[in-house]
C-alpha positions in Angstrom: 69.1 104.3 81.3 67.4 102.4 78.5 68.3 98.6 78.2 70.9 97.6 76.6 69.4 93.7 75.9 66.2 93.3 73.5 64.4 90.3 73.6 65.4 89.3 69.9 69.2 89.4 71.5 68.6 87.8 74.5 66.3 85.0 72.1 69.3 84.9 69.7 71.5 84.8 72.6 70.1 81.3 74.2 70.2 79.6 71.1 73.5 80.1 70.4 74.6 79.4 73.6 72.4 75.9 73.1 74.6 74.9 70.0 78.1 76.0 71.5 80.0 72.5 72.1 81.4 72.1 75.0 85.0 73.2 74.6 83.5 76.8 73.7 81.3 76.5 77.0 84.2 76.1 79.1 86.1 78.8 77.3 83.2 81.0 77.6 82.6 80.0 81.4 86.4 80.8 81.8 86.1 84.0 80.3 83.0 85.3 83.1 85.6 85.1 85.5 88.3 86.6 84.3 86.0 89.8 82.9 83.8 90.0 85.9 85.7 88.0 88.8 84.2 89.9 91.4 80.1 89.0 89.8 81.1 85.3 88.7 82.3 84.9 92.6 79.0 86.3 93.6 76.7 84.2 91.7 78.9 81.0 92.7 78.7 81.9 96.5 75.1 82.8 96.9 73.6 79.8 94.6 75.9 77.3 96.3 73.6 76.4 99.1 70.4 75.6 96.3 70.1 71.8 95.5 72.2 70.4 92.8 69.9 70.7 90.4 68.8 74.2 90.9 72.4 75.2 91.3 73.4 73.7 87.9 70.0 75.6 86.1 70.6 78.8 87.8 74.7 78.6 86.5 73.6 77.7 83.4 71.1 80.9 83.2 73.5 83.1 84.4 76.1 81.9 81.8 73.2 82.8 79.3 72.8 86.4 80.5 76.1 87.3 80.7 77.2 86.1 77.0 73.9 88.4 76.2 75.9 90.9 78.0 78.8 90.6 76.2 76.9 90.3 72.8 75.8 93.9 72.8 79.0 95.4 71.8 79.2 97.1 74.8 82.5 97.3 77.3 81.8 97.0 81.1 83.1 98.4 83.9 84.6 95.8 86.5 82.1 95.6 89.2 82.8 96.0 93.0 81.7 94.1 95.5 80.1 97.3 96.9 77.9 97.7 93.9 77.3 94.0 94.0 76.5 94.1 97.5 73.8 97.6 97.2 72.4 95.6 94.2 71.6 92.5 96.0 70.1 94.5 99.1 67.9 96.3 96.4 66.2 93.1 94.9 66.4 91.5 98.4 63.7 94.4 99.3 62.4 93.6 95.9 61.8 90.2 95.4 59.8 90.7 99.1 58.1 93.1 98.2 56.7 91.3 95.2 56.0 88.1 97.2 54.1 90.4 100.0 52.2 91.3 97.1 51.3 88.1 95.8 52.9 87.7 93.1 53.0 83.8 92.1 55.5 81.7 89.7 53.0 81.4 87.1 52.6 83.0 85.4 55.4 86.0 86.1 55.8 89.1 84.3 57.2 91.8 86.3 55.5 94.6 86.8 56.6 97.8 84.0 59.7 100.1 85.2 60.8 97.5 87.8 64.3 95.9 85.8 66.5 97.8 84.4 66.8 95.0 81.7 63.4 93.9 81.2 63.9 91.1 78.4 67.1 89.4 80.7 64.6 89.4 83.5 62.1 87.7 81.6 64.2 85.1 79.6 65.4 84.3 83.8 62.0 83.5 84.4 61.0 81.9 81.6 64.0 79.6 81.7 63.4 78.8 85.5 59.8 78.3 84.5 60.2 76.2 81.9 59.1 72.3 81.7 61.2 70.3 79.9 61.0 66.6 79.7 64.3 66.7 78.8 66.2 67.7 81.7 63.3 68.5 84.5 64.1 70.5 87.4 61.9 70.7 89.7 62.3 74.3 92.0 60.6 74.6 95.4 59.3 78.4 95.9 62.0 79.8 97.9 64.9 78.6 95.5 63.2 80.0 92.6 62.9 83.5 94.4 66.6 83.3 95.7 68.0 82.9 92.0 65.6 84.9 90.5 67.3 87.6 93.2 70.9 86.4 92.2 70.2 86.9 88.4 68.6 90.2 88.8 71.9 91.3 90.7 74.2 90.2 88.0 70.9 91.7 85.4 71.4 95.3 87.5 75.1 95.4 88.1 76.0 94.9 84.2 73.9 97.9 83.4 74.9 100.0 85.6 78.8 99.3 84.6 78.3 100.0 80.8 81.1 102.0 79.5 80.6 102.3 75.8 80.9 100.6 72.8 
């Protein structure tokens, strides 16, 4: 199934989501559980053990990838925790299989064929790449992996529940 985020949405997507104020990011936030109760309960359970900061950039992605999601125009299926469940297993073996390979942070592309949303995947590891000044957060290996693993899940499981437009 082709993707259903380019890279020009998912750039549009993160700037937007930059400028919203925070009233609309509440809303917003508010609106991930209610669509996708079952995914939003996921991503909160399984990053809760990462250090505060991590946990607060790997929310903060996630919120970015599913407003790309709901950009597209396309209508979702509500996803079980069966299919959340297979999906995590799948990039569990995944996310192993590219460490056994050697496959460092930096730089990270992943390799052709291997997400089913390739620009998502790569706007989650630019933004858990990224330096900023800012806001700096710094990730030890292991967290990085685990929410790059999270955000695939959520990556994977929206595709696969795509109804329409």
């Amino acid at each position: 199934m082709t993707a259903l985020i380019t890279s020009q949405q998912m750039e549009d997507t993160w700037r937007a989501v930059g400028a919203f104020s925070n009233s609309e990011i509440r809303k917003r936030q508010a609106l991930c559980g209610k669509e996708q109760e079952e995914l939003t309960g996921f991503v909160l359970g399984f990053a809760s053990d990462l250090p505060t900061e991590a946990l607060g950039l790997a929310l903060y992605v996630h919120f970015v990838v599913v407003e790309a999601f709901r950009r597209s125009g396309y209508k979702f299926a509500r996803i079980t925790p069966a299919k959340i469940d297979l999906a995590w297993k799948n990039n569990s073996a995944f996310v192993n299989e590219l460490r056994a390979a050697g496959r460092t942070r930096m730089p990270l592309s992943l390799p052709a064929g291997t997400a089913s949303e390739p620009a998502v995947m790569q706007y989650v590891i630019d933004a858990l790449m990224e330096e900023s000044d800012d806001d700096p957060v710094a990730l030890a290996d292991d967290d990085f992996w685990h929410i790059v693993q999270v955000l695939k899940t959520v990556a994977d499981c929206l595709h696969d529940a795509r109804r329409g437009k």
